[in-house]
DOTIDO-898560 format. One record per atom (N, C-alpha, C): x, y, z. Coordinates in steps of 0.001 Angstrom, whole numbers, padded with zeros to 6 digits, always signed. Each point is the difference from the previous one (the first is absolute). Example, Ala and Ser with C-alpha at 12.3 -4.5 7.8 and 13.67 -1.06 7.14 Angstrom:
<atoms>
+013190-005690+007800/-000890+001190+000000/+000900+001200+000000/-000350+001050-000720/+000820+001190+000060/-000770+001090+000730/
</atoms>
This chain:
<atoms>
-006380+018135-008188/+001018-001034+000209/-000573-001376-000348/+000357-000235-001214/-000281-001789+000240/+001244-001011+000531/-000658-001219+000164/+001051-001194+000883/+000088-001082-000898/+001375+000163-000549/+001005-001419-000506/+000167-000784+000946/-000533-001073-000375/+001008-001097+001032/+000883-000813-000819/+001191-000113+000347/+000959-001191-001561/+000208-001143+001277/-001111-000734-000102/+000284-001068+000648/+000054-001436-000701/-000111-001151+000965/-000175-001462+000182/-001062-000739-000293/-000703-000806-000804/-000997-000465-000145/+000421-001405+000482/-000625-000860+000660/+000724-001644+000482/-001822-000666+000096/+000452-001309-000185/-001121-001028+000656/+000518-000861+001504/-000565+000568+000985/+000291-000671+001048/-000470-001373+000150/+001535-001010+000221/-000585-001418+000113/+000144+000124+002031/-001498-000390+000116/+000260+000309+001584/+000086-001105+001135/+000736-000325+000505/-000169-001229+000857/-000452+000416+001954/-000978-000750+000509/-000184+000370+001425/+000139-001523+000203/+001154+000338+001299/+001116-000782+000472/-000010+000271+001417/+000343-001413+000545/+000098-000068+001471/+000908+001347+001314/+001124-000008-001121/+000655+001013+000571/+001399+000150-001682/+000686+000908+000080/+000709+000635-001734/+001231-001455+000623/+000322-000314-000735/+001231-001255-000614/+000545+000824+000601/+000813-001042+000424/+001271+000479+000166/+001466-000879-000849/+001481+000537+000153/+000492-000680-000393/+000408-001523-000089/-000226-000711-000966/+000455-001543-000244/-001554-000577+000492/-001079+000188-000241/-001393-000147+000760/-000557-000033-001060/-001043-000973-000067/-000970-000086-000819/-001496-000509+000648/-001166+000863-000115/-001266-000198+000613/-000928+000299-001311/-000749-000581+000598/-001705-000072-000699/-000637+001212-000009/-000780+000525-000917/-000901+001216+000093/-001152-000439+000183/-000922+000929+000539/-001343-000196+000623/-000836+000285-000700/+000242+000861-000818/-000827+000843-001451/+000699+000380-001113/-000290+000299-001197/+000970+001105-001150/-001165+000468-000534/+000203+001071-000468/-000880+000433-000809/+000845+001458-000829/-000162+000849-001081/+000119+000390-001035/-000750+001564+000491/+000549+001060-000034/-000097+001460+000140/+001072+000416-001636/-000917+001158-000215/+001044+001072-000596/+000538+001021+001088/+001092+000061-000519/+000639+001257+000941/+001425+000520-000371/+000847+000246+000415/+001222+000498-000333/-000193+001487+000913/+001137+000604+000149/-000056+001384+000896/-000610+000831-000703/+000355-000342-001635/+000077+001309-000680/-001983+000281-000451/-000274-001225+000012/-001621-000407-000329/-000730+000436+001454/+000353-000296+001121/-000787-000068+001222/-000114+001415+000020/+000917+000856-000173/+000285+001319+000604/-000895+000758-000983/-000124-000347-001701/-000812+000854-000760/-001643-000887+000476/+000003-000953+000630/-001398-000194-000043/-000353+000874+001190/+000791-000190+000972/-000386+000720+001803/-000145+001848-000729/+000796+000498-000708/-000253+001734-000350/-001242-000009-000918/-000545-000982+000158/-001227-000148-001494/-001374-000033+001123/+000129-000849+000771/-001268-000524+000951/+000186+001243+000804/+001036+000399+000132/+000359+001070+001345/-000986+001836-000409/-000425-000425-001848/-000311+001086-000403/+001061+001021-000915/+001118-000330-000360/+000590+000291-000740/+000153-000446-001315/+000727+000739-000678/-000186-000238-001194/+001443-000097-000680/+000457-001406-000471/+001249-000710+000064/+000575-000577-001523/+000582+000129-000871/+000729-000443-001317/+000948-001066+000899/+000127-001301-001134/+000550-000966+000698/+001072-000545-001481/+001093+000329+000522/+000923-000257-001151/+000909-001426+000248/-000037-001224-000705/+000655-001077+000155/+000053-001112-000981/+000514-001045+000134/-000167-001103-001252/-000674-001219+000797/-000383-000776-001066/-000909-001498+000780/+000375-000928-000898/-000023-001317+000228/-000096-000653-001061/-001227-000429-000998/+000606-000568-001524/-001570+000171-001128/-000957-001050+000328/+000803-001231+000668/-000909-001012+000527/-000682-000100+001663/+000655+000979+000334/-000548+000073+001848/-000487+000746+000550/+000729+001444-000603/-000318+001193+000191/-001725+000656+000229/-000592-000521-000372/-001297+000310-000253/-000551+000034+001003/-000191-000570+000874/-000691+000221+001467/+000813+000917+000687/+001246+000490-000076/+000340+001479+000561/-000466+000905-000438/-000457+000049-001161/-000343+000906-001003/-001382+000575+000285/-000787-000899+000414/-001230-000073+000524/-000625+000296+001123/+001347-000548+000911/-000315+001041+001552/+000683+001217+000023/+000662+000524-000860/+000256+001567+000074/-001169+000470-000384/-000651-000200-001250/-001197+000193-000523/-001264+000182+000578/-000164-000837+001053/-000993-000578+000670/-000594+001047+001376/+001798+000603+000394/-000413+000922+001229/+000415+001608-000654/-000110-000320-001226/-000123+001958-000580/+001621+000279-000249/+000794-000588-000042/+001378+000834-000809/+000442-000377-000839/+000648+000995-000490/-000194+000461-002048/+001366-001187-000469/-000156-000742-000928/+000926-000961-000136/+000665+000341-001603/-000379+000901-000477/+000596-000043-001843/+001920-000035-000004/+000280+000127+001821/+001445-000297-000154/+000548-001212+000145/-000791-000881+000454/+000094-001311+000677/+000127-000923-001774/+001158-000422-000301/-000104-001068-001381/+000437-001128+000108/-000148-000988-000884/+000392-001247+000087/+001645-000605-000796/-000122-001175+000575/+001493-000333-000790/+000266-001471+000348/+000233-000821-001060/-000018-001379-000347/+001141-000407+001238/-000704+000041+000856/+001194-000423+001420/-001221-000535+001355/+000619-000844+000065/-000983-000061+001365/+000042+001640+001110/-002268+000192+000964/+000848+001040+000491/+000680-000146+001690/+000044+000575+000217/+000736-000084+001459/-000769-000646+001121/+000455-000687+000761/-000942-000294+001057/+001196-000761+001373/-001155+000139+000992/+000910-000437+001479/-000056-000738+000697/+000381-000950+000641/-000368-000778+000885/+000169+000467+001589/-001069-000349+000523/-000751+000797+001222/-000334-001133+001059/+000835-000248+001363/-000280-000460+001178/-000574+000587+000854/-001413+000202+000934/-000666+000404+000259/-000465-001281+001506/+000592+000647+001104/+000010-001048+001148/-001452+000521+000851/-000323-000831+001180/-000913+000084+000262/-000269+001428+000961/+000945+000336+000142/-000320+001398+000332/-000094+001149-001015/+000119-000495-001167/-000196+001167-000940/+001409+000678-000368/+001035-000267+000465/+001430+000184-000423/+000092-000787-001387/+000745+000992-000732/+000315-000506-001268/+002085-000521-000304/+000084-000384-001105/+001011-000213-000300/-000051+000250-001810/+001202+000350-000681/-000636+000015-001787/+001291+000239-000578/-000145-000917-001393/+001107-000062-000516/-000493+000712-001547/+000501+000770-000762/-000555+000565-000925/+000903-000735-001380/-000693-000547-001213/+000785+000344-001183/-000547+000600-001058/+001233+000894-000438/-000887+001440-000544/-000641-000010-001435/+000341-001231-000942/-000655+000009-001302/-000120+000952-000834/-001006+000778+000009/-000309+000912-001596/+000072+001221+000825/+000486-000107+001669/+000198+001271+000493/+001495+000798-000273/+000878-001417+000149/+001383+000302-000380/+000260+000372-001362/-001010+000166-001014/+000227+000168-001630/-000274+001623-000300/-000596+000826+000917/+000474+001783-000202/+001030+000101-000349/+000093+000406-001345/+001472+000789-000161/-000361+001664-000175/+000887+000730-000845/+000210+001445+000313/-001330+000043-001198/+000208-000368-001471/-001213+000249-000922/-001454+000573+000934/-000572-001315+000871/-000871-000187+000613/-000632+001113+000869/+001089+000349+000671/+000302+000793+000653/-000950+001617-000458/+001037+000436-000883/+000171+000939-001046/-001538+000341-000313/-000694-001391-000622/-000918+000269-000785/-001096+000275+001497/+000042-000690+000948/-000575+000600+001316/-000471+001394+000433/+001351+000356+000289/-000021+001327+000724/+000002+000869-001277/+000054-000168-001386/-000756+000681-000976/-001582+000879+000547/-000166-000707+000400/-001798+000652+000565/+000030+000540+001353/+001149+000447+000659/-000277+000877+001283/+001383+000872-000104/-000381+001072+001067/+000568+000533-000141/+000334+001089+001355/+000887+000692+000178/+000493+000617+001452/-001529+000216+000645/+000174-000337+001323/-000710+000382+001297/-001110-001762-000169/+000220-000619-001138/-000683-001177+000514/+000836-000850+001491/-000928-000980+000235/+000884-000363+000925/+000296-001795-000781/+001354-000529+000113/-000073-000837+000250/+000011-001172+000957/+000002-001596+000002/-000216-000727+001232/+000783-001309-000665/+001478-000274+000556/+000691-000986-000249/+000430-000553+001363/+000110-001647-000635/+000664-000658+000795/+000759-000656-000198/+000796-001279+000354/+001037-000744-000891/-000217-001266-000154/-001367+000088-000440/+000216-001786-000902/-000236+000189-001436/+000476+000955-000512/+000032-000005-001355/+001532+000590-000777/+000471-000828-001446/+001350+000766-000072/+000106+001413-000380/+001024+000214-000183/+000729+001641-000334/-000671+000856+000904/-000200-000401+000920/-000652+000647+001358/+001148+001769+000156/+000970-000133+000039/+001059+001301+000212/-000751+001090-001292/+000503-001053-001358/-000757+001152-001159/-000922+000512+000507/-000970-000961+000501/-001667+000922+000337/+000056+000944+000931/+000835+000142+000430/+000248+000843+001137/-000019+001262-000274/+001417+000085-001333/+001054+000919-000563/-000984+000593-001077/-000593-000717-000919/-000877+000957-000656/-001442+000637+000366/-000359-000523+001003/-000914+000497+000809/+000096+001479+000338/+001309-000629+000823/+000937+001402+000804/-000101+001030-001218/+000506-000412-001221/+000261+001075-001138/-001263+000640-000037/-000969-000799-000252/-001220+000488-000661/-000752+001131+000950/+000486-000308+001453/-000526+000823+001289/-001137-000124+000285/+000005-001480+000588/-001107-000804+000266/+000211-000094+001795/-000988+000110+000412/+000070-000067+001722/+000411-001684+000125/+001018-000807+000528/-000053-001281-000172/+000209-000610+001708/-000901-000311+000136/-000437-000865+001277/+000424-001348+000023/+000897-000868+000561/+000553-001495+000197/-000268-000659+000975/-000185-001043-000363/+000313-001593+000745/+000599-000438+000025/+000767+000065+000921/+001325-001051-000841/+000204-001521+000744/-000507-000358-000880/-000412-001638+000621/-000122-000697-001116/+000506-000996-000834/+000776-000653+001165/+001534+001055+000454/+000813+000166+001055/+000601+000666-000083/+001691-000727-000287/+000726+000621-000620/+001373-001192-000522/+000572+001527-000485/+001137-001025-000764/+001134+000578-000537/-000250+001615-001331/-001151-000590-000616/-000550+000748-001115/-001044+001203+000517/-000423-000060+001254/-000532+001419+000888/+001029+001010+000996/+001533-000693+000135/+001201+000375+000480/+000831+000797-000676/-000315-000594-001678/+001231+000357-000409/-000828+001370-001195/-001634+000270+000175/-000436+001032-000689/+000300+001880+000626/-000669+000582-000328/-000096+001249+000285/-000989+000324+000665/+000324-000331+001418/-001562+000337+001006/-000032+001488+000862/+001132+001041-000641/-000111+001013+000256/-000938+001008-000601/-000458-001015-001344/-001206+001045-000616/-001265-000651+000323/-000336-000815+000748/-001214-000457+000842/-000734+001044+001060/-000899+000434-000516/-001041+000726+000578/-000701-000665+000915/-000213-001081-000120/-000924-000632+001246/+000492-001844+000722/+000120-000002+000752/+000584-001613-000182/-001364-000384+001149/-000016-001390-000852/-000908-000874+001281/+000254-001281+000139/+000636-000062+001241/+000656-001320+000515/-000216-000400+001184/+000132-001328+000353/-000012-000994+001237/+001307+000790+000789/+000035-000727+001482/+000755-000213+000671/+001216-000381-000503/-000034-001320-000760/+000866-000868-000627/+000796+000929-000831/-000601+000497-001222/+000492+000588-000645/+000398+001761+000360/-000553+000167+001005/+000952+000987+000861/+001399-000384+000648/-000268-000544+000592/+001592-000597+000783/+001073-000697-001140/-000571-000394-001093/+000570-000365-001273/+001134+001619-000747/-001115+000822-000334/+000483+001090-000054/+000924+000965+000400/-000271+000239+001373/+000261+000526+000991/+000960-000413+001063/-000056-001255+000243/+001050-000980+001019/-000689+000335+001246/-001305+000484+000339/-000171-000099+001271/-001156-000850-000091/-000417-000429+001719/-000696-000976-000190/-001304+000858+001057/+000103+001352+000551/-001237+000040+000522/-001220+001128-000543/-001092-000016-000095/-000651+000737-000944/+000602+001626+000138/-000070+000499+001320/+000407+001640+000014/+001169+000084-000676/+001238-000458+000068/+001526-000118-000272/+000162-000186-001661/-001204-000783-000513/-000086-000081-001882/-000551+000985+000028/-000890+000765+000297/-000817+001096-000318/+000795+001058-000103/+001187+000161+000954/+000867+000980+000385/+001186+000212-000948/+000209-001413-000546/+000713-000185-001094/+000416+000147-001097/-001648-000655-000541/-000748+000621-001059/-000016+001543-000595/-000328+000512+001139/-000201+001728+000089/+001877+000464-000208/+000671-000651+000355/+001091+000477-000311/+000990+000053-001587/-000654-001826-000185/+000722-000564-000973/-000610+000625-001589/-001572+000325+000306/-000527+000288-000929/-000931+001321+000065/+000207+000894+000642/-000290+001434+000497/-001359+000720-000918/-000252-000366-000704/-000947+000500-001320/-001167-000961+000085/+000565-001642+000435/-001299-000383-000247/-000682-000611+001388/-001809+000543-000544/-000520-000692+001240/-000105-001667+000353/-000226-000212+001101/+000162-001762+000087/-001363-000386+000757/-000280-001247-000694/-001492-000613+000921/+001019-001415+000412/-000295-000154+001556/+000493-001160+000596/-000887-000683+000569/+000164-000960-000561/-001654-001298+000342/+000633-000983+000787/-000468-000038+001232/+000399-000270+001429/-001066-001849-000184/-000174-000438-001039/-001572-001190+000620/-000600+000227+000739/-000593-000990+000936/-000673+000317+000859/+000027+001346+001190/+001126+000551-000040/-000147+001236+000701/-000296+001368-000885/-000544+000347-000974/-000019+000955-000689/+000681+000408-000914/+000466+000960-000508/+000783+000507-000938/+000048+001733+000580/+001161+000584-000220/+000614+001485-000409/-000074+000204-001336/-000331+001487+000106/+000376+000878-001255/+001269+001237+000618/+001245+000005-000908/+000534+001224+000357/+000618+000460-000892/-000160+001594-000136/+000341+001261-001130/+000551+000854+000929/+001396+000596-000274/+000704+000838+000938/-000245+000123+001088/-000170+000683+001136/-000333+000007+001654/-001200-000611+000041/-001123-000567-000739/-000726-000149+000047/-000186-001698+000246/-000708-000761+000734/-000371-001183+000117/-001094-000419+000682/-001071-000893-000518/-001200-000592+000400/-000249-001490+000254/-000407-000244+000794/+000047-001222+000344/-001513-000882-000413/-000584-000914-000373/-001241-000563-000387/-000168-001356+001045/-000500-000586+000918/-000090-001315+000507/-000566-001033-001338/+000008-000963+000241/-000336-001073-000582/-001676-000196+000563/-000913-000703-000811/-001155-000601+000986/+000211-001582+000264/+000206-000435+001217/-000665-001331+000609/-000583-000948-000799/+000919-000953-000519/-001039-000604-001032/+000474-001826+000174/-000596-001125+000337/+000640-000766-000684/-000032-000669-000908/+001621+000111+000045/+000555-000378-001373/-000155-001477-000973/-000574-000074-001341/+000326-001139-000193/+000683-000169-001349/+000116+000678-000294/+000950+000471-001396/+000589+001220-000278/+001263+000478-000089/+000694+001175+000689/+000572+000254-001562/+000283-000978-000717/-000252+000404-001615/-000646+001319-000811/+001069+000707-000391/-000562+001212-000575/-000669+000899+000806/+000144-000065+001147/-000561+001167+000941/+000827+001553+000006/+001504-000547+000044/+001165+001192-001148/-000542+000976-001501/-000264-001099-000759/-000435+000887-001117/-001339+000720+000396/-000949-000586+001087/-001552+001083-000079/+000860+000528+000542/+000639+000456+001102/+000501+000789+001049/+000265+000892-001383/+001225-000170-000758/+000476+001226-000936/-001392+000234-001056/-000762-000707-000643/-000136+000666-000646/-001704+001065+000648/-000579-000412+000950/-000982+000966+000866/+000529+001089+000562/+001272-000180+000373/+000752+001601+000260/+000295+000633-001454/+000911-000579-000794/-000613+000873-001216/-000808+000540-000922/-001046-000504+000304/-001542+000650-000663/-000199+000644+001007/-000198+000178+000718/-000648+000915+001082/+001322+000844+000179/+001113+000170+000059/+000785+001396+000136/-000069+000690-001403/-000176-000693-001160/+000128+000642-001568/-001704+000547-000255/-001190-000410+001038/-001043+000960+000034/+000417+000760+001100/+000971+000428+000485/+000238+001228+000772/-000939-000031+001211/-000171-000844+000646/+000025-000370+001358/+000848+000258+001061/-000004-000072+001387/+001107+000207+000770/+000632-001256+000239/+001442+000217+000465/+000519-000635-000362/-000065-001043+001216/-000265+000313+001830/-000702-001059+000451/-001584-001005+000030/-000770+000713-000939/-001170-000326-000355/+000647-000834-001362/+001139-000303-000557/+000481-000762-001216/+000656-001478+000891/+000440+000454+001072/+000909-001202+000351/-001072-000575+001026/-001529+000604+000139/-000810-000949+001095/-000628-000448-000970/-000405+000267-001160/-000726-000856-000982/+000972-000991-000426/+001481+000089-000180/+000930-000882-000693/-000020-001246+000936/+000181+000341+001626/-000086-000615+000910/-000686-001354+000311/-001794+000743-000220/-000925-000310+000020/-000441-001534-000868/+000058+000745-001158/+000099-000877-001161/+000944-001656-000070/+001805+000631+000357/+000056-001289-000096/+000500-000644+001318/-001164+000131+000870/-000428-000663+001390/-001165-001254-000856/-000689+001158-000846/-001216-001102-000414/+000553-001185-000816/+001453+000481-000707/+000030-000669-001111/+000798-001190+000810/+000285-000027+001238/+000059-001515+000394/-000512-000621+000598/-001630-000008-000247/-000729-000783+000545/-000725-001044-000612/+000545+000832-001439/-000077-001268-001132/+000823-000159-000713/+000132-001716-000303/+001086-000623-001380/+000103+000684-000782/+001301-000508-000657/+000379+000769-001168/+000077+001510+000286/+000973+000409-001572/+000500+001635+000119/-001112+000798-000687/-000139+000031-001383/-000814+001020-000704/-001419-000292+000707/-000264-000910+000216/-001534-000628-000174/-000346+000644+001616/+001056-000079+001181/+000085+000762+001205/-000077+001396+000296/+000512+000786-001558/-000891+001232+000504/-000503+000566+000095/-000599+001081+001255/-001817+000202-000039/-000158+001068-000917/-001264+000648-000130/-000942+000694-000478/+000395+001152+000615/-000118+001234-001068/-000099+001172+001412/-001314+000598+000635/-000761-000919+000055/-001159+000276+000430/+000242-000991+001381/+000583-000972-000084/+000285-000788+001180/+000450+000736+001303/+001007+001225-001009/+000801+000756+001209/-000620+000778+000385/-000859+000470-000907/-000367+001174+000733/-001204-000209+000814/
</atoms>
C-alpha cells in the first residue's frame, strides 16, 4: 500500500497576539514570523517523520513555492507530484493568543488551480488498495474523491476546512473520516462526542471514524467496535497543526499494520508534543521523540 496525499501547500503568515480580534477591533501583535504549512503539507510531513512513506501531490507557486518544496523534501516525502504554476502559492494568516489558541484565515492560491488534467495525470501512478489522504483546501476536491473511488483506492478524509463543497460531495464512499468535534456536529447535527459517533455509524455504516476530542483524547470507531486514546498533559503554547500530526501519525502507524489503539496513543502522543512548540510543520516531532 502506498500513501497519496492530494493536499495544501501554504506559507503561514503567523501573528502572536494578546488575545484573536475580535469584531470591529484592531490590536497590535507581539511577534510574526513565517512557517510553511498548509493541512495538506503538515499531514505529508507528520506520515514522513512518523516513519512512513508518503507521495505528496499539489501546486506552489514559480516565485514562492520553493521553500514548500523543500520542507517536504527535507523530512523524506516523495514530491515528483508537487508542480509549479506562475500564481502566487497559498498561504494563511494565523492568530495565535497567549494561551496557544489559534484563529486562521486561509487563501488558497496555486491550491485552488487543480483541475481534472492534474488530477488524471496523478492518480496515473497508483492504483486499487493504495490509500489515499484528502482534505479540502484544494479545488475539484469531489473529482478527487470520484476517481479515486473509481480507481479503488482506500480514501481517508479531512474535511476541513469544512463548507458547502464537503456537503455537497459523495461521503458515502469514504472509508475512513478524521474529524474534530466541530466538524462532527457540522456533519451530523449533534453536538456531543458519543451522539456524533452514533451518528456517524449510522449515516455512514462502511466507514470507520477517528474523533479528535483536543485536549481530551481522540476515538477510533469501526462497526461495534470503539477505542478510546487520552491526550498527554501538556502546556500548550501553539495548538497549530497539532490536527494534521494527530492524522497523519495515526496513518503511518495503522498502514504499518499496527494496532489500532497503539495508532491512536502514538497519534495522541505526538500532537500533545506538537503544541509545545510554534508553528505547524516545524512543530512536528520525530518518531523517535515518541517513542
Amino acid at each position: 500500500m502506498r500513501i497519496l496525499n492530494f493536499g495544501s501547500l501554504n506559507i503561514d503568515k503567523t501573528y502572536s497576539v494578546p488575545h484573536i480580534v475580535q469584531e470591529g477591533e484592531t490590536i497590535s501583535s507581539v511577534a510574526y514570523q513565517e512557517f510553511v504549512g498548509g493541512k495538506g503539507l503538515n499531514q505529508s510531513i507528520a506520515i514522513a517523520r512518523a516513519g512512513g512513506e508518503v507521495w505528496h501531490a499539489g501546486l506552489i507557486g514559480e516565485e514562492d513555492g520553493s521553500i514548500l518544496l523543500q520542507a517536504l523534501e527535507d523530512s523524506g516525502v516523495h514530491t515528483e507530484f508537487v508542480e509549479k504554476r506562475p500564481i502566487a502559492s497559498g498561504h494563511t494568516i494565523i492568530q495565535v493568543d497567549q494561551e496557544g489558541r489559534n484563529s486562521i484565515i486561509v487563501s488558497g492560491g496555486a491550491n485552488r488551480a487543480i483541475d481534472e488534467p492534474f488530477i488524471d495525470k496523478v492518480l496515473s501512478h497508483f492504483s486499487a488498495g493504495d490509500l489515499l489522504l484528502l482534505q479540502n483546501e484544494v479545488s475539484c476536491f469531489s473529482t478527487i474523491i470520484d476517481k479515486a473511488h473509481n480507481k479503488g483506492l482506500i480514501i481517508y478524509l479531512n474535511p476541513s476546512p469544512m463548507d458547502s463543497e464537503v456537503l455537497s460531495a459523495d461521503l458515502n464512499i469514504i472509508d475512513c473520516f478524521l474529524i474534530n468535534e466541530i466538524e462532527g456536529q457540522i456533519l451530523t447535527g449533534e453536538k456531543e462526542s458519543t451522539k456524533i459517533m452514533e451518528a456517524m455509524r449510522s449515516m455512514y455504516p462502511k466507514a470507520s471514524l477517528v474523533l479528535t476530542l483536543g485536549a481530551e483524547g481522540a476515538y477510533f470507531q469501526k462497526d461495534d467496535n470503539r477505542f478510546f486514546s487520552p491526550s498527554v498533559k501538556v502546556h500548550a503554547i501553539d495548538t497549530t497543526g497539532a490536527g494534521d500530526t494527530f492524522c497523519g501519525y495515526f496513518i503511518a502507524s495503522v498502514t504499518k499494520g499496527e494496532y489500532i489503539k497503539e495508532s491512536l496513543r502514538k497519534a495522541s502522543r505526538a500532537a500533545s508534543l506538537a503544541c509545545t512548540i510554534k508553528g505547524a510543520s516545524n512543530s512536528i516531532p520525530m518518531r523517535e521523540d515518541i517513542d
